[in-house]
DOVEX-403552 format. One record per residue (C-alpha): residue number from 0; x, y, z. Coordinates in Angstrom, 1 decimal, padded with zeros to 4 digits, m for minus. Layout:
+-----+--------+--------+--------+
| pos |     xx |     yy |     zz |
+-----+--------+--------+--------+
| NUM |      X |      Y |      Z |
...
+-----+--------+--------+--------+
This chain:
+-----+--------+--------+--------+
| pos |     xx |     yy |     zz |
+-----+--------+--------+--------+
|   0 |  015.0 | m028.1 |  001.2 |
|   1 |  012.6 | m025.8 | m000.5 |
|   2 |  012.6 | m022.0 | m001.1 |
|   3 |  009.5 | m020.9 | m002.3 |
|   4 |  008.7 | m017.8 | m004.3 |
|   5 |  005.8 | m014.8 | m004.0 |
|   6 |  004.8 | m015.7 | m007.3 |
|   7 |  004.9 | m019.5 | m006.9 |
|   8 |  001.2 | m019.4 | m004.6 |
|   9 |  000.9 | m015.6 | m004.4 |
|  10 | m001.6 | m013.8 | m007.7 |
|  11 |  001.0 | m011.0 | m008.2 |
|  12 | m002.6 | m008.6 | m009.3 |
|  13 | m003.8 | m009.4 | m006.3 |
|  14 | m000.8 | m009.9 | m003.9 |
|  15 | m003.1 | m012.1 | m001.6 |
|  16 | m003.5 | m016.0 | m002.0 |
|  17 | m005.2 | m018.3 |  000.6 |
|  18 | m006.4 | m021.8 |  000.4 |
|  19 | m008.1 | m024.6 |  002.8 |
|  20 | m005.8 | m027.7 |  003.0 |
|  21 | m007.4 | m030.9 |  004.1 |
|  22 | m005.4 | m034.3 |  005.2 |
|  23 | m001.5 | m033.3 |  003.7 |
|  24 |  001.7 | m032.5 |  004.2 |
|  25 |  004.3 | m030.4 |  003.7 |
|  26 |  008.0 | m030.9 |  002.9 |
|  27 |  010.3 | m028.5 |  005.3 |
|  28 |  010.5 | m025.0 |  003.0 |
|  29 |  011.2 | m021.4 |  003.8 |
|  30 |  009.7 | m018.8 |  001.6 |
|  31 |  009.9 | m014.7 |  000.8 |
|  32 |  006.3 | m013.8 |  001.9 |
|  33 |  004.3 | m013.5 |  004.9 |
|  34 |  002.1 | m016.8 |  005.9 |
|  35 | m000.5 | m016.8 |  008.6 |
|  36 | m002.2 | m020.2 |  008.9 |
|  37 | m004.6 | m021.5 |  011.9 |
|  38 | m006.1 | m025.1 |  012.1 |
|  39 | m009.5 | m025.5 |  010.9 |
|  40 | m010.7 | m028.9 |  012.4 |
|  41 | m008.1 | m031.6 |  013.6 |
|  42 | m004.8 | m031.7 |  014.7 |
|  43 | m001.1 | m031.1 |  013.0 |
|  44 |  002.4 | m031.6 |  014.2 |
|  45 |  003.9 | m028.2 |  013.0 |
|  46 |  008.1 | m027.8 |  013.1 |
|  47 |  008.9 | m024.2 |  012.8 |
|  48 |  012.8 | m023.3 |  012.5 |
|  49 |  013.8 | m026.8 |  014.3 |
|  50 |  011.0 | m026.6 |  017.3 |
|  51 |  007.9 | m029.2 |  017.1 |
|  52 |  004.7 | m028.4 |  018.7 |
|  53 |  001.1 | m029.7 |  018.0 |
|  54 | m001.7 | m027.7 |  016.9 |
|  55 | m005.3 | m028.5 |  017.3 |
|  56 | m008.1 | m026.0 |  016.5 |
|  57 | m007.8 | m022.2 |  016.8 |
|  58 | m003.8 | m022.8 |  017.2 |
|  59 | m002.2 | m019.8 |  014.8 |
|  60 |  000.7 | m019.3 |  013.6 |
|  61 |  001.8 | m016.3 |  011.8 |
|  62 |  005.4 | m016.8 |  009.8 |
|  63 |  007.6 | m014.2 |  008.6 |
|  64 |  010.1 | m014.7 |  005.8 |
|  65 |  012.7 | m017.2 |  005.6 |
|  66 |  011.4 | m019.2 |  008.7 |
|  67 |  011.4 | m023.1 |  008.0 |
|  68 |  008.7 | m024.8 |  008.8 |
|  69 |  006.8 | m028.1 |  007.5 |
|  70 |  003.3 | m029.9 |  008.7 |
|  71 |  002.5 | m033.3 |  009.3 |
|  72 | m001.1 | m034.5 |  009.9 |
|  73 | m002.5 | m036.2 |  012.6 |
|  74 | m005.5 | m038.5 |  011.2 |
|  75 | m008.4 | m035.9 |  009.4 |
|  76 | m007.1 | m032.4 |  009.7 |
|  77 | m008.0 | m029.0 |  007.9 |
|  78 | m005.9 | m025.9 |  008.1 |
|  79 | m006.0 | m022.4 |  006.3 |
|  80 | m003.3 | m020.8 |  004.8 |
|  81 | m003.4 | m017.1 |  003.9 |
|  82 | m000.4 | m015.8 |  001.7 |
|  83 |  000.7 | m011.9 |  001.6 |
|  84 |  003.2 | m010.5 | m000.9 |
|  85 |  006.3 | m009.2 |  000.9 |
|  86 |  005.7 | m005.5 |  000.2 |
|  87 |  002.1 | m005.2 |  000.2 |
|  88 |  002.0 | m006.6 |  003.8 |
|  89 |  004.9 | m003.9 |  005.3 |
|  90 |  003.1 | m001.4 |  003.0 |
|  91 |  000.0 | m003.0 |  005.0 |
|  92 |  001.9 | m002.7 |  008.2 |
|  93 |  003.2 |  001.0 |  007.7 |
|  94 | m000.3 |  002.4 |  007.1 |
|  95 | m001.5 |  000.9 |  010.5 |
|  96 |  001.5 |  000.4 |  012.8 |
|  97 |  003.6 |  003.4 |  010.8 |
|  98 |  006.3 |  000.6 |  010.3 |
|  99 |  006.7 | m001.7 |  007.6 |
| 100 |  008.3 | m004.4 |  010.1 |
| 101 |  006.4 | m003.8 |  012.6 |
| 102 |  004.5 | m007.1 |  012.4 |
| 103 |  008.2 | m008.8 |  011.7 |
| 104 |  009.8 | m007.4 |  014.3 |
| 105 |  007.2 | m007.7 |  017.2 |
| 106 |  005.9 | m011.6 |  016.1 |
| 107 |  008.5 | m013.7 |  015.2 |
| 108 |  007.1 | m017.0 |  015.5 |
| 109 |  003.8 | m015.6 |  016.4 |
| 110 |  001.7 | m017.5 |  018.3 |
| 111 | m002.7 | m016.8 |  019.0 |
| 112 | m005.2 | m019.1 |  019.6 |
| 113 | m008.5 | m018.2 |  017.9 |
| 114 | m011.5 | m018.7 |  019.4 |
| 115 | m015.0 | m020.5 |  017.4 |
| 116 | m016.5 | m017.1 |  016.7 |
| 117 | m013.1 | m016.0 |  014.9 |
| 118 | m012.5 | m019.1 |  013.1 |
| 119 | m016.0 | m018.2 |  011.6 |
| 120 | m015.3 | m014.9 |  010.9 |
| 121 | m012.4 | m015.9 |  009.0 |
| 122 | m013.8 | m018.2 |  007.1 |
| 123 | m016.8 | m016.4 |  006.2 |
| 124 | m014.1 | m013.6 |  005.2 |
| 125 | m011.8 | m016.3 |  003.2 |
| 126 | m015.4 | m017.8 |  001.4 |
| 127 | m016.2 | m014.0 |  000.4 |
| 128 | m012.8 | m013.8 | m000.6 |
| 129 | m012.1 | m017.1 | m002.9 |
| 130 | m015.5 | m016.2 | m004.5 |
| 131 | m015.0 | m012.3 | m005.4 |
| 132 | m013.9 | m011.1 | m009.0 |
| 133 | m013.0 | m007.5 | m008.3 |
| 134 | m009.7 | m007.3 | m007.8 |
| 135 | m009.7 | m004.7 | m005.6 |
| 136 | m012.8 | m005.8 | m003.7 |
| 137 | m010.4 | m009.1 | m003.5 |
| 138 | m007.7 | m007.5 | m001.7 |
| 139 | m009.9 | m004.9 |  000.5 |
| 140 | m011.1 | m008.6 |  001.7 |
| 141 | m007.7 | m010.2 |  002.5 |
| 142 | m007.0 | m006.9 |  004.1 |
| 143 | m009.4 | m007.4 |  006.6 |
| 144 | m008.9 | m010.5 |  007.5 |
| 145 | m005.0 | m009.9 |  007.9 |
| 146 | m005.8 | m006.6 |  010.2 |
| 147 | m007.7 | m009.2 |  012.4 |
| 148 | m005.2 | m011.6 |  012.7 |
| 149 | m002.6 | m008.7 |  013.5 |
| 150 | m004.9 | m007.3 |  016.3 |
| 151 | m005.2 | m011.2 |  017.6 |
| 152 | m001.7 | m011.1 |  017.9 |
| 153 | m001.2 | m007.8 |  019.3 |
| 154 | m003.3 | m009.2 |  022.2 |
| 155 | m002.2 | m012.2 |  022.6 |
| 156 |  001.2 | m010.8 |  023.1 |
| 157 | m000.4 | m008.3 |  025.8 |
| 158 | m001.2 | m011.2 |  028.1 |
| 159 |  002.1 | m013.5 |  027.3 |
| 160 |  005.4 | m013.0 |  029.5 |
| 161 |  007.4 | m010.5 |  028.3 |
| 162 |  010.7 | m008.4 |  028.2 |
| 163 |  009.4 | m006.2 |  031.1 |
| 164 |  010.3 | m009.3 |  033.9 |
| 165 |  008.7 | m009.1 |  036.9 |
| 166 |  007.3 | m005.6 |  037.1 |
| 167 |  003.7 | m004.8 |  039.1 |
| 168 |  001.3 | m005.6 |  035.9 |
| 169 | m000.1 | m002.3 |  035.8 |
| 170 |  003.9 | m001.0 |  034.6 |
| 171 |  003.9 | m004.0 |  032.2 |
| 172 |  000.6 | m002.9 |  030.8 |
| 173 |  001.9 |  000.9 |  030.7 |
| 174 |  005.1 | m000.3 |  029.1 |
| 175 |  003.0 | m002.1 |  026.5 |
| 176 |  000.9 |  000.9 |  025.4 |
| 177 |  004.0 |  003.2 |  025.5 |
| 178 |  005.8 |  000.7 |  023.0 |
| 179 |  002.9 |  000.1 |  020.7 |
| 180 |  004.0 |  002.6 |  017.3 |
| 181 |  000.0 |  002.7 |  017.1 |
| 182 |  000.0 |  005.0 |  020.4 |
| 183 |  003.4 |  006.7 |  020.1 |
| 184 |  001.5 |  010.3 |  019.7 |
| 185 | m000.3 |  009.5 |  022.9 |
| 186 |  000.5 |  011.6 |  025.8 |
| 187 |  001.3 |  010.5 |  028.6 |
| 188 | m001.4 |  012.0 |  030.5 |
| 189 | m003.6 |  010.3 |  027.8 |
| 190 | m002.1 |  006.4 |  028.4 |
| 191 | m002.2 |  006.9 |  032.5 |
| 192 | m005.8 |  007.7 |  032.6 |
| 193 | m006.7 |  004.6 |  030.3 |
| 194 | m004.9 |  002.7 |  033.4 |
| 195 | m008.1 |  004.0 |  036.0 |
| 196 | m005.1 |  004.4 |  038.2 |
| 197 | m004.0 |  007.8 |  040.1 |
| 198 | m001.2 |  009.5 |  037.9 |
| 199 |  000.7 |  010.5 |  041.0 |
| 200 |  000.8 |  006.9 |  042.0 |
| 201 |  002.1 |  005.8 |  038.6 |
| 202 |  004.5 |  008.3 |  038.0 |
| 203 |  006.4 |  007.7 |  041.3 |
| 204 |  005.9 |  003.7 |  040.7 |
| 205 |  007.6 |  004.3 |  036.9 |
| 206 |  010.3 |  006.2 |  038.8 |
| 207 |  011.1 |  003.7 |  041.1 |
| 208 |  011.2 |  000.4 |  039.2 |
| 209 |  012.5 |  002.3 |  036.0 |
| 210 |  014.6 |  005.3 |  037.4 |
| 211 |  013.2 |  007.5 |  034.8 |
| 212 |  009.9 |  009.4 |  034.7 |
| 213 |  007.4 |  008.5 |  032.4 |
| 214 |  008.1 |  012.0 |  030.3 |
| 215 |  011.9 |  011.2 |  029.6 |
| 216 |  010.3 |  007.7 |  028.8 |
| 217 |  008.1 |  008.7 |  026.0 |
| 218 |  010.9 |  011.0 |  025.0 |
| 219 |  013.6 |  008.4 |  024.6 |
| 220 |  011.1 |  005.9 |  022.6 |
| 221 |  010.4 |  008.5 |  020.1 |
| 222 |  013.8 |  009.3 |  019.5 |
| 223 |  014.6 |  005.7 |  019.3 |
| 224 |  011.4 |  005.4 |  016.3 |
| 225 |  012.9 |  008.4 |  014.3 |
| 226 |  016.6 |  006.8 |  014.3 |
| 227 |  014.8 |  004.1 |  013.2 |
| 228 |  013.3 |  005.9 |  010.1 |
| 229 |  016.0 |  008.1 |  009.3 |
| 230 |  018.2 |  004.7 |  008.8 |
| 231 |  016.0 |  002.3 |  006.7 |
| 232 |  013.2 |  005.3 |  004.8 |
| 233 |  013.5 |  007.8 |  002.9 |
| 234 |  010.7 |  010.2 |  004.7 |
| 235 |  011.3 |  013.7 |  005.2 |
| 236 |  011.8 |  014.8 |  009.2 |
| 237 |  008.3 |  016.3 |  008.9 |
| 238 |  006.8 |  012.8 |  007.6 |
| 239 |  008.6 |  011.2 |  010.4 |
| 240 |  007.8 |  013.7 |  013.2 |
| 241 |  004.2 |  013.3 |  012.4 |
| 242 |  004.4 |  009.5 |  013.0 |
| 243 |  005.9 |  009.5 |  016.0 |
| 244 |  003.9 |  012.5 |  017.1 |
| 245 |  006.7 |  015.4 |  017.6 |
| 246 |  005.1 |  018.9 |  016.5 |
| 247 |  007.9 |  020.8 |  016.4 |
| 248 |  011.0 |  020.3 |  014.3 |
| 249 |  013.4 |  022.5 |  016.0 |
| 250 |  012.7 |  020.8 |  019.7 |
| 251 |  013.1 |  017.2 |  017.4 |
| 252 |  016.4 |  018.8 |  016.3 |
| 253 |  017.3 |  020.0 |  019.5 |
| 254 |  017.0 |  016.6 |  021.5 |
| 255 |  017.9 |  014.1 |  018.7 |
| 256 |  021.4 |  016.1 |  019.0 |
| 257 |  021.4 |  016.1 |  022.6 |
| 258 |  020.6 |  012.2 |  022.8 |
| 259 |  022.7 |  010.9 |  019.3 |
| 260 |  025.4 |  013.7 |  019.2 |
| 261 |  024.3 |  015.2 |  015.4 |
| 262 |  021.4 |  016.3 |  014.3 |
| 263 |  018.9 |  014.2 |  012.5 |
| 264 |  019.5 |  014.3 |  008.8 |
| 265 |  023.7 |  014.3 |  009.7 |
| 266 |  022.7 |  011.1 |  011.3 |
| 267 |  021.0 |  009.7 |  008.6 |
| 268 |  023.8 |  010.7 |  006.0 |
| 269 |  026.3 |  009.2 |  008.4 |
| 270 |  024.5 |  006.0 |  008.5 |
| 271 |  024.2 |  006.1 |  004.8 |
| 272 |  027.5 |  006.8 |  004.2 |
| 273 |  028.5 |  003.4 |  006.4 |
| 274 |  026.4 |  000.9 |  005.1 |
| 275 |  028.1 |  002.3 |  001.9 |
| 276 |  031.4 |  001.3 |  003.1 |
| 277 |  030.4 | m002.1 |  004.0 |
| 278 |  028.7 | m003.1 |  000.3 |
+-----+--------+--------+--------+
């Protein structure tokens, strides 16, 4: 079994690598950097942490570190790979999502299927991208391409079965926005009326299959993002209030205590202080 390295495929100036594989094979490997790869022309028989599925063209998967995977061809076959160093893609994903495992945490295993136009779009991108000098030009370009693959799997996850069971769609498609770190400072005045739908008919509908109203909602999924933050960064409470789109610091104060029993920064020192214990 193989464990490859960022700086066995990936140019460490760079922090980007992608190439266009034609009729081959892998051996099963894991590896410490992000992978997205998508079937050009063909089909592949793909084995990702012991499941086997085929992939024919537009198939994507996106791969997040230490998954095992390998690919077998299936007569002429071409597929793309497009390699991101481990911290420039969470430094990537905290500047959009305002959380380095965003991307991690809300694809594992994840799946798109891209249609012609975006497989050209790529590929144009990848061309542009094999053929600039500029090192930063270079990775501007993988950028790009790697914000459109996120925002392909951002909505094919919107139309996929989810946690939220057998809710009326229109709660699964609040739920959605709510939990999406890119609309956390919405309001929730501001999400309902992106639904077209009458707020008094979706608050007492949220009430009645969640037994909460949308406010406490909104509330408890901030204060979930900032126990979050204060546990795995080292942002200041103002830093972290701005992300999740709190104004003021004494109401954060006030309700962290309420809903965690200490205030914020006690919380992150006693978290600290634990994972201390256990190294």
């Amino acid at each position: 079994m193989k464990h490859l390295i960022n700086s066995t495929f990936i140019q460490d100036s760079i922090g980007i690598s992608s190439q266009l594989w034609h009729n081959t094979h892998s051996d099963l490997h894991s590896h410490e950097f992000y992978e997205i790869a998508y079937v050009v022309s063909g089909k592949l028989n793909h084995v990702l942490n012991g499941t086997q599925d085929d992939l024919v063209v537009g198939d994507l998967r996106f791969l997040t570190l230490n998954d095992m995977h390998d690919l077998r061809y299936s007569g002429a076959c071409t597929h793309r790979d497009i390699l991101i160093d481990k911290n420039l893609f969470e430094q990537l994903c905290q500047v959009i999502f305002g959380d380095p495992d965003y991307a991690k945490n809300n694809f594992p295993a994840g799946k798109a299927v891209l249609s012609s136009d975006e497989i050209s779009e790529l590929e144009s991108l990848m061309r542009k991208f094999s053929s600039e000098t500029s090192i930063d030009k270079k990775r501007f370009i993988g950028f790009e391409a790697v914000i459109k693959v996120l925002k392909k799997l951002i909505a094919s996850q919107n139309t996929q079965e989810d946690a939220f069971g057998d809710l009326p769609q229109v709660l699964k498609d609040i739920l959605y926005k709510f939990n999406s770190p890119l609309r956390l400072k919405s309001s929730v005045t501001e999400i309902i009326n992106k639904t077209g739908y009458n707020p008094s008919y979706i608050s007492r509908l949220f009430k009645k299959y969640m037994g909460e109203n949308l406010s406490d909602y909104l509330k408890n999924l901030r204060l979930k993002h900032v126990a979050y933050y204060l546990k795995t960064t080292d942002l200041s409470l103002r830093e972290i209030a701005d992300i999740v789109g709190i104004e003021s610091l004494s109401y954060l104060n006030s309700i962290f205590k309420k809903k965690y029993s200490m205030p914020p920064m006690q919380y992150r020192k006693a978290h600290n202080e634990q994972n201390t214990e256990i190294e």
